[in-house]
C-alpha positions as CSV (number, residue, x, y, z in Angstrom):
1,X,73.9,69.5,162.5
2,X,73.1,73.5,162.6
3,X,75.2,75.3,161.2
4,X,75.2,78.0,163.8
5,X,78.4,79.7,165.1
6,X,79.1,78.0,168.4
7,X,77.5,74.3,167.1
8,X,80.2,74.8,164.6
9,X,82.9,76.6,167.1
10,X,82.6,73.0,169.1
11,X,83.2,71.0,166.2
12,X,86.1,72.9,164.7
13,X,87.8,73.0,168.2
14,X,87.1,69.1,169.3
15,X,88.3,68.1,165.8
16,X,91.9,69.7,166.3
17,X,92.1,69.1,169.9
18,X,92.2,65.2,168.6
19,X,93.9,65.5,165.8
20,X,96.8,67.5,165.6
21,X,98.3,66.1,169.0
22,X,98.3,62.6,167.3
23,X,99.9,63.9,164.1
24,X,102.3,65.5,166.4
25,X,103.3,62.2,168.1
26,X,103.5,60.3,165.1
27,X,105.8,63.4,163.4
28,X,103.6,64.3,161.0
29,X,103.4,68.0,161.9
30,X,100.6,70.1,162.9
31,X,99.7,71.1,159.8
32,X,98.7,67.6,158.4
33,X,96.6,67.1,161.5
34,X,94.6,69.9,161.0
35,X,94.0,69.1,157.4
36,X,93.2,65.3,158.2
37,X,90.9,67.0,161.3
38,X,88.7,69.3,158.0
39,X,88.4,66.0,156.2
40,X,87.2,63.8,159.2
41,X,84.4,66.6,159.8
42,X,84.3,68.1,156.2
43,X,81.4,66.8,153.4
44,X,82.9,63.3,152.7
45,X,84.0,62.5,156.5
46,X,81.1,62.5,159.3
47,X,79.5,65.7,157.5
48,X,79.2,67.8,160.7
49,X,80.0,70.6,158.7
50,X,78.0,71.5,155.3
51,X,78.9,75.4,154.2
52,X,82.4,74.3,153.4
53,X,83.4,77.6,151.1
54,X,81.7,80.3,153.9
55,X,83.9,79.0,156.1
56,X,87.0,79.2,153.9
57,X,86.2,82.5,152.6
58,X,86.5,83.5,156.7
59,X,89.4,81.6,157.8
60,X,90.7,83.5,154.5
61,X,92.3,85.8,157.5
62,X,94.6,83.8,159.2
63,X,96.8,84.5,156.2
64,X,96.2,87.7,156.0
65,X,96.7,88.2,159.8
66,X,100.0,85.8,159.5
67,X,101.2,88.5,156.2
68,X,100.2,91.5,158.5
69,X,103.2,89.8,161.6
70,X,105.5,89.1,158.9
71,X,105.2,92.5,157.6
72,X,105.5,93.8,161.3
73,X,109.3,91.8,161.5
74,X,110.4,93.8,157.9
75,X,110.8,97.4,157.9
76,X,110.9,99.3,154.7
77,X,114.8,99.1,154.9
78,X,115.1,95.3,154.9
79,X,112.8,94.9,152.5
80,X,114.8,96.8,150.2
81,X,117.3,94.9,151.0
82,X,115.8,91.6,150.1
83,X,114.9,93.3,146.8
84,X,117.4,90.6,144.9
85,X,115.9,87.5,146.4
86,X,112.7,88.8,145.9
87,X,112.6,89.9,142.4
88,X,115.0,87.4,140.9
89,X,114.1,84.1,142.8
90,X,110.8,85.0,143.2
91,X,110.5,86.5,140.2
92,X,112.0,83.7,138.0
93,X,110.4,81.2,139.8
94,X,106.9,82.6,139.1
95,X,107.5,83.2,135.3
96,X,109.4,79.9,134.8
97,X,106.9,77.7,136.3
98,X,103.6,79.2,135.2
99,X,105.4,78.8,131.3
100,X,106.6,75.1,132.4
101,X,103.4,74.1,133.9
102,X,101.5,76.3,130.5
103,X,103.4,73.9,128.7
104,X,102.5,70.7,130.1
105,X,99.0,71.7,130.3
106,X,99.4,72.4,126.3
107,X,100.9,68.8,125.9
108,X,97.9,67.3,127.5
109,X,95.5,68.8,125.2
110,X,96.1,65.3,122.5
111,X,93.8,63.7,125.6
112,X,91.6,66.3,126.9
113,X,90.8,68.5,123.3
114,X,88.7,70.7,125.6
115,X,91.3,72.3,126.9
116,X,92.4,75.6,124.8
117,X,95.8,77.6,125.4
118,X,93.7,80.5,127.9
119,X,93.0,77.6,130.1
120,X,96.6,76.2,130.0
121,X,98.0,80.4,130.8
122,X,95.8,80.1,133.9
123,X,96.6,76.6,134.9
124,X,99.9,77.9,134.9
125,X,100.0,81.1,136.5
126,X,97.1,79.3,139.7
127,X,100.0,76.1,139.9
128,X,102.5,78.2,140.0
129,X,101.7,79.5,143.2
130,X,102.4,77.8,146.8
131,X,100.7,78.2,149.6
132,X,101.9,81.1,152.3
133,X,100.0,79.6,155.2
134,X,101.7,75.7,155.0
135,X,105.2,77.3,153.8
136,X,105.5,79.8,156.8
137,X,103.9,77.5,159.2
138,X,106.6,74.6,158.4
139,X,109.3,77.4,158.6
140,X,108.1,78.6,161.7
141,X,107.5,74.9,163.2
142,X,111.4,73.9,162.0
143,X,112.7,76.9,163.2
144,X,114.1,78.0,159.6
145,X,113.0,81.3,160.2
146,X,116.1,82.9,160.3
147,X,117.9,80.5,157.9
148,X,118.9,80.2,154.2
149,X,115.7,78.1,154.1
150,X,113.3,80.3,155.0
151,X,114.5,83.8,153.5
152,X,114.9,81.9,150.2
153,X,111.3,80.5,150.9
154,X,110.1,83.9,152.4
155,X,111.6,86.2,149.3
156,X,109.6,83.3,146.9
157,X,106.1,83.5,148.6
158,X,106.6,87.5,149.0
159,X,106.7,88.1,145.2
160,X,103.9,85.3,144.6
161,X,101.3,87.3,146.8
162,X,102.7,90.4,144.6
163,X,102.3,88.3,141.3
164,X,98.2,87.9,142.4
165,X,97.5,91.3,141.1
166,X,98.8,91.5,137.8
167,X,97.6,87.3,137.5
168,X,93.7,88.7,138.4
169,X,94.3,92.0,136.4
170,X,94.7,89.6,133.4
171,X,91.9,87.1,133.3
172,X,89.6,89.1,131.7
173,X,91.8,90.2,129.0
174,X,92.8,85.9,128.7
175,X,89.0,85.8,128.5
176,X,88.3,88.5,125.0
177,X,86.6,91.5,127.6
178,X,89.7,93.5,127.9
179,X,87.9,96.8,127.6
180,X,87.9,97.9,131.4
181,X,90.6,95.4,132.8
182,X,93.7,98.5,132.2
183,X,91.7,101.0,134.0
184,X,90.8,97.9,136.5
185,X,94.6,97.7,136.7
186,X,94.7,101.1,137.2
187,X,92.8,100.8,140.4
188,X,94.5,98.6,141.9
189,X,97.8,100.6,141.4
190,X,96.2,103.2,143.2
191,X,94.8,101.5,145.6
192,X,98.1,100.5,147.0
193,X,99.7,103.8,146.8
194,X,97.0,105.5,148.7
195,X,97.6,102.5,151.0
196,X,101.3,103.5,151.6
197,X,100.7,107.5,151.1
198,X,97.7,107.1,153.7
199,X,99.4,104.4,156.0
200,X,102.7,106.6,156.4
201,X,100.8,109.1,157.9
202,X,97.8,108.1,159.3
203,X,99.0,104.4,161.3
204,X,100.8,105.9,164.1
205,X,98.2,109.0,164.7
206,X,95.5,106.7,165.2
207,X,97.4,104.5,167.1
208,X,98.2,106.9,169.8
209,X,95.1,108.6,170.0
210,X,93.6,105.3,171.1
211,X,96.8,104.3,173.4
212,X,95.8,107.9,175.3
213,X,92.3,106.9,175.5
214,X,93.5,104.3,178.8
215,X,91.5,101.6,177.5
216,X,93.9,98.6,176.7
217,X,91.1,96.3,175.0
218,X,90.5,99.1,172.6
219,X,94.0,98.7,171.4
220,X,93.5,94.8,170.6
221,X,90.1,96.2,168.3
222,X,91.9,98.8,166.8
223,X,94.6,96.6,165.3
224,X,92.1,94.2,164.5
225,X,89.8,97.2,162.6
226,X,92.9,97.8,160.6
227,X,93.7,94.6,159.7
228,X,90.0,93.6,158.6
229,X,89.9,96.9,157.1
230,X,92.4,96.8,155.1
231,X,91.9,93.6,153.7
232,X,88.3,94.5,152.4
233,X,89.3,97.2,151.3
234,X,92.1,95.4,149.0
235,X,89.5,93.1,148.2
236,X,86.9,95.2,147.0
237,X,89.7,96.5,144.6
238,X,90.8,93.1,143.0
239,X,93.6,93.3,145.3
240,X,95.1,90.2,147.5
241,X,94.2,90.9,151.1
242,X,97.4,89.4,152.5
243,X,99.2,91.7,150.5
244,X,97.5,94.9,151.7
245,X,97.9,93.7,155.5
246,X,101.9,93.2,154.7
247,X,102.4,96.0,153.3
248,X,100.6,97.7,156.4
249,X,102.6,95.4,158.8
250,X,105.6,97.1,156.8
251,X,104.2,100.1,157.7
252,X,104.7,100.1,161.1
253,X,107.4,98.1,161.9
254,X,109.3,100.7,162.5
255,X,106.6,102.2,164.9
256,X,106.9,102.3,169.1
257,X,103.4,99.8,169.0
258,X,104.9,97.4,167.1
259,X,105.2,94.3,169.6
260,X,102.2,95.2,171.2
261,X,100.7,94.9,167.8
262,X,102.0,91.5,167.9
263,X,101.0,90.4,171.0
264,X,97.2,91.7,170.1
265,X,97.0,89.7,167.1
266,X,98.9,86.6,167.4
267,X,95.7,84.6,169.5
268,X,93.8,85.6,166.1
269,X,96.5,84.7,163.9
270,X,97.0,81.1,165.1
271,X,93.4,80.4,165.9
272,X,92.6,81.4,162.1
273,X,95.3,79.6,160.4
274,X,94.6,76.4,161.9
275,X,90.8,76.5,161.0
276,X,92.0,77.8,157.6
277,X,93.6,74.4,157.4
278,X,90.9,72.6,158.8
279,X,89.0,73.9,155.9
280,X,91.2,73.3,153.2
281,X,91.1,69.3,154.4
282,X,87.1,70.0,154.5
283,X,87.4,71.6,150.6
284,X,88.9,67.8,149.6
285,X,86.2,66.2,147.1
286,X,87.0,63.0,147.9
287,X,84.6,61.7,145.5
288,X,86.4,63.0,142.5
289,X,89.3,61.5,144.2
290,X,87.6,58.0,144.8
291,X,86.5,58.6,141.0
292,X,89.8,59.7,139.4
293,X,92.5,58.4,142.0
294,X,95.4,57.9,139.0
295,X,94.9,60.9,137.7
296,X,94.6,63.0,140.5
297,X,97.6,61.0,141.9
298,X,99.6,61.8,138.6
299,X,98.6,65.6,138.2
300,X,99.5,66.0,142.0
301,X,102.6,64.1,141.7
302,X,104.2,66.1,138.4
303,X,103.0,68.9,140.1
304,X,105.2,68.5,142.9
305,X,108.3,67.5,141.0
306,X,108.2,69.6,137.9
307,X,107.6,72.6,140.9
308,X,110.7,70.9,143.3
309,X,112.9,70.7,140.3
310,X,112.7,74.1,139.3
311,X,112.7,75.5,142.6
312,X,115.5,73.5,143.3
313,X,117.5,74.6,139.9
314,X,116.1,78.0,140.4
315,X,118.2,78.1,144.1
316,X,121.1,76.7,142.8
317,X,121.6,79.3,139.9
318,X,121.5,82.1,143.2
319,X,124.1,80.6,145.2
320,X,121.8,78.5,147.7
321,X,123.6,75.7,149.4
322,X,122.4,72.2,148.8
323,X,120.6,71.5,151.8
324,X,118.8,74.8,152.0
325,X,117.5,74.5,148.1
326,X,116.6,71.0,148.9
327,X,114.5,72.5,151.4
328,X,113.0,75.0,150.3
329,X,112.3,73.6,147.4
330,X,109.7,70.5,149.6
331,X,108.7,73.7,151.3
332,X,107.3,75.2,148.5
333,X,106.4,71.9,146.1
334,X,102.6,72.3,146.8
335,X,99.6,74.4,145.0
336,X,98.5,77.5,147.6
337,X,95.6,79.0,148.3
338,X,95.7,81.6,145.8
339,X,95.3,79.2,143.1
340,X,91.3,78.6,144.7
341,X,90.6,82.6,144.0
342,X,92.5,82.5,140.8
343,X,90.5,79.1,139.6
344,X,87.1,80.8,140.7
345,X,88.1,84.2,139.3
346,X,89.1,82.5,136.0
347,X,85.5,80.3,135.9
348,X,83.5,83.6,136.6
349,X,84.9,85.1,133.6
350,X,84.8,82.1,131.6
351,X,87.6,80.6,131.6
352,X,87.6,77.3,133.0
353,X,84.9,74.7,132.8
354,X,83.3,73.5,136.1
355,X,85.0,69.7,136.2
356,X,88.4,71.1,134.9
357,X,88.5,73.8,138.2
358,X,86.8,70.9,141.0
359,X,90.0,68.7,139.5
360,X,92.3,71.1,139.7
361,X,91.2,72.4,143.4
362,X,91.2,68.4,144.3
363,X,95.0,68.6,143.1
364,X,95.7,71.8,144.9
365,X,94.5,70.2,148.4
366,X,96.0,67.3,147.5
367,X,99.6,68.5,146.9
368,X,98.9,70.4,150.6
369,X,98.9,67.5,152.4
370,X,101.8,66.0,150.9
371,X,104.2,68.9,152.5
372,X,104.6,67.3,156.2
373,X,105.1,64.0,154.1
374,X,107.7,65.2,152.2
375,X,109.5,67.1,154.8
376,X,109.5,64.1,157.1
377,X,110.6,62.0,154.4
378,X,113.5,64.4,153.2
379,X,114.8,64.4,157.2
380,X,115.1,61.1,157.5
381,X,117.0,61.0,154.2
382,X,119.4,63.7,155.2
383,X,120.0,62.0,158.6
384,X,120.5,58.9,156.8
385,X,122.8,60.0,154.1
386,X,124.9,62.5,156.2
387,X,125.4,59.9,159.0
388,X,126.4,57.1,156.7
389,X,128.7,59.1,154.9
390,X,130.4,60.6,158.6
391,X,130.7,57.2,159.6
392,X,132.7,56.2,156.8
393,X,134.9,59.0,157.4
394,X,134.7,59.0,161.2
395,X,134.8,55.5,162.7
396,X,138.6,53.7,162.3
397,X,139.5,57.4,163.7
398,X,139.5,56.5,167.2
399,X,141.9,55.0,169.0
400,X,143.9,54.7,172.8
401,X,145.6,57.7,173.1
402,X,146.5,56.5,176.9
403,X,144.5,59.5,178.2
404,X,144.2,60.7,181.4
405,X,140.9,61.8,181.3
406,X,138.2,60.6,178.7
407,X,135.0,63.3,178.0
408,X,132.0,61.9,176.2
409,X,130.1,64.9,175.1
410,X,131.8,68.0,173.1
411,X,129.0,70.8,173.1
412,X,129.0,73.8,175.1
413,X,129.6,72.4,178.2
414,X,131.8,70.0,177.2
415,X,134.2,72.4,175.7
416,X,134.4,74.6,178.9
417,X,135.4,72.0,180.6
418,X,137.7,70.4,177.7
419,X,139.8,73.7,176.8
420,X,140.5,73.9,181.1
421,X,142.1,70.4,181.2
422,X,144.2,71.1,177.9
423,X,145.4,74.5,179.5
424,X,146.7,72.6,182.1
425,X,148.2,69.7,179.9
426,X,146.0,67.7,180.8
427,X,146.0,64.0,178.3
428,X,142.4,64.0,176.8
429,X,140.5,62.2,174.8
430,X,137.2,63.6,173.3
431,X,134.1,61.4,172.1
432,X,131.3,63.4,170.2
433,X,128.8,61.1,168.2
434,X,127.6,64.1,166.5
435,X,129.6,64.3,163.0
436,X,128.9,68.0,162.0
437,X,130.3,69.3,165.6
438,X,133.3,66.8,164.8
439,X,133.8,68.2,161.7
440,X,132.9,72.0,163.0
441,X,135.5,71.3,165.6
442,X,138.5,69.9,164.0
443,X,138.6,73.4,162.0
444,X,140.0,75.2,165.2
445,X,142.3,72.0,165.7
446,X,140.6,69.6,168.5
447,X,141.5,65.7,168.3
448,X,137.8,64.7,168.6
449,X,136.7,61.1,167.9
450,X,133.6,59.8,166.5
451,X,131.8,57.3,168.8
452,X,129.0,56.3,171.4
453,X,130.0,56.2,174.9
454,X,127.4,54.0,175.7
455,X,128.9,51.1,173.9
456,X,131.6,49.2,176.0
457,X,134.0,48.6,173.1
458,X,134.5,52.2,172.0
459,X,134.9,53.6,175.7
460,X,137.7,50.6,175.7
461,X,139.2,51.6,172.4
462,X,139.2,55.4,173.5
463,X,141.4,53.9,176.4
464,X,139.2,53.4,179.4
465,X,141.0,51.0,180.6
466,X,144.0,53.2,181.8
467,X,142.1,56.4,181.7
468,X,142.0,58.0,185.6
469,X,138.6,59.3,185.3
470,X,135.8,60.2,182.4
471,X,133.9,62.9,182.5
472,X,130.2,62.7,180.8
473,X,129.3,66.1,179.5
474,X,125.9,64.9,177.0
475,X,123.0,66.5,177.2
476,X,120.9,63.7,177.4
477,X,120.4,63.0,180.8
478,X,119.6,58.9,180.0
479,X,122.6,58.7,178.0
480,X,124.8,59.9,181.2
481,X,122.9,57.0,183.0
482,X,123.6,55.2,181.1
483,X,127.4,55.9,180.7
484,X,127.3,55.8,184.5
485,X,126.2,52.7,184.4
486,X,128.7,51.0,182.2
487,X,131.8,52.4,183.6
488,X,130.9,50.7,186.9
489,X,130.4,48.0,185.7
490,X,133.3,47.4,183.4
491,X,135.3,50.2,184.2
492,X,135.1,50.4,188.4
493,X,138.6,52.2,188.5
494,X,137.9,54.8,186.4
495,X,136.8,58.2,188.5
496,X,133.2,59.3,187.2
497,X,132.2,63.0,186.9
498,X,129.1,63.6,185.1
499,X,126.8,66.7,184.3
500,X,123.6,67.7,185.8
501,X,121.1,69.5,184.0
502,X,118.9,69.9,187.1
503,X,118.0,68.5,190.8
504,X,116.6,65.0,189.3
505,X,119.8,64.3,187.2
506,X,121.6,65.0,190.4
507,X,119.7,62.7,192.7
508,X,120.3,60.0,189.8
509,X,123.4,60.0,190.4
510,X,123.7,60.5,193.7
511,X,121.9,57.1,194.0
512,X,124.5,55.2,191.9
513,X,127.3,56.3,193.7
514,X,128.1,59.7,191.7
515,X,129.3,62.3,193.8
516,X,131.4,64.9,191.0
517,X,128.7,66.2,189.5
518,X,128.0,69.5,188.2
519,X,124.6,71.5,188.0
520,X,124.7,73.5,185.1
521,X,122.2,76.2,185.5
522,X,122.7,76.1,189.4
523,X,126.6,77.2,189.3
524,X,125.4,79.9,186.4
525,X,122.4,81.1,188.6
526,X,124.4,81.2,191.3
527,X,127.3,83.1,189.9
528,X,124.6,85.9,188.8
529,X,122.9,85.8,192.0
530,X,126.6,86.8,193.6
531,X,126.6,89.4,191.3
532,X,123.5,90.7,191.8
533,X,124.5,91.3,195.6
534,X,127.6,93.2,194.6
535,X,125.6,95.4,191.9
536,X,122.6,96.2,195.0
537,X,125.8,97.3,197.2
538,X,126.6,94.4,199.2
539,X,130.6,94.0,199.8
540,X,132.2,91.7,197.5
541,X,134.0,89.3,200.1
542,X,130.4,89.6,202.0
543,X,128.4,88.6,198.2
544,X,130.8,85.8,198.0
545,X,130.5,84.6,201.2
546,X,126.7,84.4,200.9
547,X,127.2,82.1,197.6
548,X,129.8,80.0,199.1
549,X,127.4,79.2,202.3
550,X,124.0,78.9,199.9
551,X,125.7,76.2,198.1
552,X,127.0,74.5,201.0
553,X,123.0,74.5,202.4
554,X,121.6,73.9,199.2
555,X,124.3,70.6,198.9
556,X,122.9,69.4,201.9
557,X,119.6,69.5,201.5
558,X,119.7,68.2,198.3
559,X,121.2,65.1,199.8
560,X,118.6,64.9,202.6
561,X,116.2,64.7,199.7
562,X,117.9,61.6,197.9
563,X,116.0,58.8,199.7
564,X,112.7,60.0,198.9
565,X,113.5,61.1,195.2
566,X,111.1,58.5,193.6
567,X,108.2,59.3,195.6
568,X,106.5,62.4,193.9
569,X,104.5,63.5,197.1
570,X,107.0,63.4,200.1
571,X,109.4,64.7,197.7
572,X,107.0,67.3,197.1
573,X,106.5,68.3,200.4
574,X,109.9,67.6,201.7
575,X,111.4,69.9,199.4
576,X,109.2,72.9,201.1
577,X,110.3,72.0,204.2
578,X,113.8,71.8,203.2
579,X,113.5,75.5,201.4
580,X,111.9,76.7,205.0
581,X,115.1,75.1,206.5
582,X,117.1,76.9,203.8
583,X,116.0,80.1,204.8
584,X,116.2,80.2,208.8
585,X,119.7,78.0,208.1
586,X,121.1,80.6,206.0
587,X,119.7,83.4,207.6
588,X,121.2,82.3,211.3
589,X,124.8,81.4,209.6
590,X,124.5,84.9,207.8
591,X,124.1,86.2,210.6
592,X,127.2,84.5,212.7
593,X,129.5,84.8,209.4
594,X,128.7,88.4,209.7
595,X,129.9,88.4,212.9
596,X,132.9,86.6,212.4
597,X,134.1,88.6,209.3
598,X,132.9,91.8,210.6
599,X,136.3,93.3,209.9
600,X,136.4,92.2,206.4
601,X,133.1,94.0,205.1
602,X,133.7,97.2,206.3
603,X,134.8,99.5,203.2
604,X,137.6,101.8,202.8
């Protein structure tokens, strides 16, 4: 196929468009799908895509756009703030590992003599490196953003995009040149403090000059002209172009265009980063892998743990708790994309021999694709571990208390409606099947049992068999079916209240019988809709009024609907009608209460 821009556009967007929502549904992340989507279409898939390294030297900017956001979220202040994390975890972790790894290399050389003690230094320092776009991307997809996990992780992969400059500022003094490399150095030192001199005051003039011009598109191409301009200009200095673009984003985070800077270049962001994956799963050689498989398999495998260890040892020496170091430390297990410039740096001066750099790139892409893998596998290991050890703890807890009132379900809701019946000494007994929030709430002194409503023998051991009524507060809206369900059966004296999370969950319930039911975000709308009405000068005995008779309407209505609830269309259509009838109802009852109550709405 032609390699022409919108031949190629097609193929990158059809191959992720397939792929990534099946690695979604099978868990495996949308970062695996995207790299499994480059190999499908890369050189040793189908081969509908030849110039594999043009187009990772372009989707090079989804990084640097994704540093460039990140940047925008830290102003200089909490940088400085994460100056501990970032020097000392960072730090050590960089130094450590590029020695270990050095080291390893070093022991090898008994089987590969060709290797020398330069090559092992830049082994090292390239290994030593994760990579920025997987580690964020996992963060961001696991919502560890604002976690232990992912400042750890961030604080890490900060300091390794700063460790690139000295790393390249090196390899030609590794390589015997040395003459110009210090004044090389030299350059790049002032290249970024003409960056931060010239950003400080020139960012936010340019800015507005273009925000008074009234053109909003031009905004969008300004921020990306100082994205891409920034990053060239970083490169054409030795410099890492994520860097540069942080430490722009820094910049201005503290500027009034800040979020629309965000909103401009997040489209690019995420269209970039997922054909930067795409690539990297293109850059694969498979056929080094089919000719090596063991060793690839070993080198990526000691990567991974010798990198997982001392992550993991490096974490625990600064105070992280288990479970965030365990994390952070799959997070960050895998080579990163730096280690492809480092590696092709390092050959262009000399450094590395042609097969030595394709096995080590094979072993960076490898290790890339084992992230979602690991994380998935770590998960279900936590889960399993966590749970089994709860249960020990948790399950001969329960018992018949001779409650009143059973409630299956201790969240948020759960708890409102919990701490109301023991204000009013009220028997209860609680059932939560999650074993943190047991734990979490037994600290402020609240009997709760471990256990599954839905299974008949617990509900009978909680004491459902005297209990006056159960109230289902889960959030799972089949569970509290399902609860439903079993109390009838086996339980049919037993009162059954249950929670709602919207109009289908109530006309479930409706249809077996349920009539105490509450609608969560209906009663909270409500409420704020009441006080709306007060706030836009309505009288407050007028304000409530008007709730009490929407809810009587909306009831109604909403009962009306029940016998067509399982067929889409007329439910569709009935429920305009019925919003119709809402309005002239509750219009001509307004109108009558207003009448009746005239009296009481007049203010003193």
């Amino acid at each position: 196929m032609a390699n022409d821009i919108l031949s190629v556009s097609v193929v990158f967007l059809a191959a992720a468009v397939v792929a990534v929502p099946i690695a979604q549904r099978l868990g495996l992340g949308s970062v695996l799908g995207y790299l499994l989507a480059g190999i499908a279409i890369g050189p040793w898939g189908l081969r509908l895509i030849d110039d594999v390294d043009a187009i990772l030297h372009f989707a090079e900017f989804g990084v640097v756009l994704l540093l460039f956001l990140i940047g925008l979220e830290l102003n200089p202040k909490k940088l400085w703030q994460m100056r501990k994390p970032i020097l000392g975890l960072g730090g050590g972790q960089v130094v450590i590992t590029s020695v270990v790894i050095a080291g390893v290399v070093m022991a090898c050389q008994a089987f590969f003599p060709a290797i020398t003690w330069r090559d092992a230094v830049v082994v090292g320092m390239g290994l030593a490196l994760s990579s920025t776009a997987i580690a964020l991307k996992v963060i961001e997809e696991q919502g560890l953003d604002g976690s232990e996990t992912g400042q750890a992780g961030f604080a890490v992969l900060l300091f390794q995009d700063i460790a690139v400059i000295p790393m390249l500022a090196i390899l030609p003094v590794l390589a015997g040149g040395g003459g110009g490399s210090w004044m090389d150095f030299l350059w790049m030192i002032g290249g970024i403090t003409a960056l931060l001199v010239g950003g400080h005051f020139l960012l936010r003039p340019l800015f507005r000059w273009v925000v008074l011009s009234g053109v909003r598109e031009l905004f969008n191409v300004a921020a990306l002209l100082l994205v891409v301009g920034i990053a060239l200009g970083m490169q054409s200095l030795g410099l890492s172009m994520a860097l540069g673009t942080f430490l722009a984003g820094v910049l201005l985070a503290e500027s009034e265009y800040r979020h629309e800077l965000e909103i401009a270049i997040e489209p690019f962001k995420g269209l970039l980063l997922g054909l930067f994956f795409i690539s990297v799963g293109m850059a694969v050689n498979l056929g080094l892998l089919v000719a090596y498989p063991l060793q690839i398999l070993l080198a990526v495998t000691a990567l991974i743990v010798v990198k997982g260890l001392l992550l993991y040892g490096l974490a625990r020496a600064f105070g992280i708790r288990a479970k965030s170091r365990s994390q952070m430390a799959a997070i960050l297990s895998q080579g990163g994309e730096f280690a492809f410039v480092l590696f092709t740096a390092a050959m262009g001066e000399g450094l590395l021999g042609a097969s030595l750099s394709a096995f080590l790139l094979v072993v960076v892409s490898v290790s890339m694709m084992t992230t979602p893998l690991i994380l998935l596998l770590q998960e279900k290991w936590f889960r399993y571990s966590f749970d089994a050890e709860e249960e020990e703890i948790l399950e001969p807890d329960v018992e018949d208390r001779a409650p009143r009132v059973i409630i299956t379900g201790f969240g948020r809701f759960g708890q409102v409606v919990g701490r109301l019946l023991f204000a009013n000494k009220i028997r209860v007994t609680v059932l939560e099947r999650d074993p943190s929030q047991i734990q979490f709430l037994r600290k402020f002194g609240y009997k709760v049992y471990y256990g599954d409503a839905t299974h008949v023998e617990l509900l009978r051991a909680a004491g459902a068999d005297r209990a006056e009524a159960i109230i289902i507060c889960t959030d799972s809206p089949d569970e509290v079916m399902e609860v439903v369900a079993l109390c009838q059966q086996h339980f049919p004296h037993m009162k059954v209240l249950a929670r709602a999370r919207s109009r289908v969950e109530a006309h479930q319930l409706l249809s077996h019988g349920v009539d105490s039911f509450s609608r969560e975000t209906f009663a909270g709308a409500l409420d704020l809709g009441r006080q709306a009405l007060i706030s836009l000068g309505m009288h407050p005995y007028q304000a409530k009024r008007a709730e009490a008779h929407f809810r009587k309407l909306d009831t109604t209505a909403l009962r009306e609907l029940l016998p067509q609830h399982s067929e889409d269309v007329h439910l569709a259509s009935r429920a305009r009608e019925a919003r119709k009838e809402l309005e002239d109802i509750f219009d001509r009852e307004m109108r009558g209460e207003r009448d009746r109550h005239a009296g009481w709405d007049e203010r003193e």
